[in-house]
N, C-alpha and C positions, 0 to 999 in steps of 0.2 A: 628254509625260507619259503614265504608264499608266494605264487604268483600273484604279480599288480593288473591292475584294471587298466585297459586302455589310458584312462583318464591318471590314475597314477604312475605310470610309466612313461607319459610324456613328460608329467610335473615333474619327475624328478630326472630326464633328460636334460630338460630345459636348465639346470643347475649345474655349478663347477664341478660336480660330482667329487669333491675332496671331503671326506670321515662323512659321508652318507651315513655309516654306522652308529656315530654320537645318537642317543638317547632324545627323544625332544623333552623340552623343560616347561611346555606349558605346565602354568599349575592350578590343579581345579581345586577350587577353596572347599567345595562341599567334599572333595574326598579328601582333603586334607595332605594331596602327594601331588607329584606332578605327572604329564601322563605317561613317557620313557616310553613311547612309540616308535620306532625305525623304520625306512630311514629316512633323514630329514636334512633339510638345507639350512643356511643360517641366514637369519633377518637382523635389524637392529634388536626386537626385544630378546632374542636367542635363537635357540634351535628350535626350529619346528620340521611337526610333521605333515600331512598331509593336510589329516583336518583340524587342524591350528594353524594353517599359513597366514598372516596376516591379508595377503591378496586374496586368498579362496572367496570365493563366492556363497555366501550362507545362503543357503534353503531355505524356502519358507514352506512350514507342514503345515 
């Protein structure tokens, strides 16, 4: 396992921490998978992971 970023070790403190482990299920159409990132908390659309949280904050580049 790698270590998290400041920013991702609080997000996922901030969670009930039960199967962090589960896979996230976003699915990106262009790649035709979904993205099985770890680890990740559960929302109404599924698991997500950090950068699929439906709260995150999106960057503008």
């Amino acid at each position: 396992m790698t270590a998290l970023l400041p920013e991702d070790a609080a997000w996922l403190a901030s969670s009930t921490g039960i199967d962090t482990d589960q896979p996230c299920t976003h699915y990106d159409a262009a790649h035709g998978r979904t993205c099985g990132a770890t680890p990740t908390r559960q929302y109404i659309p599924g698991r997500r992971c950090y950068q699929h949280a439906p709260d995150r904050k999106k960057e503008t580049r």
